[in-house]
Phi, psi and omega in degrees: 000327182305302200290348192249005163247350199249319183281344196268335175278350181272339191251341166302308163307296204283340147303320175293322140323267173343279183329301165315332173284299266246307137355292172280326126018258170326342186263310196261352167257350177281332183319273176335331137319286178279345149327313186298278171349315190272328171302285160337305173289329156284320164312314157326298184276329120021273161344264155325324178295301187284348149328314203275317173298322157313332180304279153348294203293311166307309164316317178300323187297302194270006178307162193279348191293317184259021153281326188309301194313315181280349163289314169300339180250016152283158160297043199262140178256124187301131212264129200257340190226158185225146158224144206222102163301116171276150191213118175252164204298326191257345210202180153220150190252125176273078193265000000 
């Protein structure tokens, strides 16, 4: 009887063991998860901050002041008269 409660504490023990790895198993990869998450999320925003600057940077770029600037040092000639074509279903009109 001895020997048959001594195997059952023997087989017990060794489940609980089992349960227990398997357990810290499942504790470090979930960790390891959310590390991962957190990583991401400094990238993100990261990310995003130099998006915005660039974002920025483009607006500056394309702004009318230096569009200004580039009309004045092209060769463009100042348009003195507009004439506007109409274009109707049988013709077309000049006006």
């Amino acid at each position: 009887m001895k020997k048959i409660l001594t195997k059952i504490n023997i087989l017990n023990l060794i489940v609980i063991l089992i349960f227990t790895g398997l357990t810290l198993l499942k504790i470090s990869l979930l960790t390891k998860e959310i590390s991962s998450i957190r990583l991401m999320k400094k990238k993100i925003v990261e990310v995003s901050k130099e998006n915005q600057k660039l974002e920025d940077e483009a607006l500056a770029l394309n702004s009318i002041s230096n569009l200004d600037q580039f009309l004045k040092n092209s060769n463009l000639v100042k348009a003195e008269k507009f004439k506007f074509i109409q274009i109707l279903e049988g013709g077309i009109v000049v006006k």
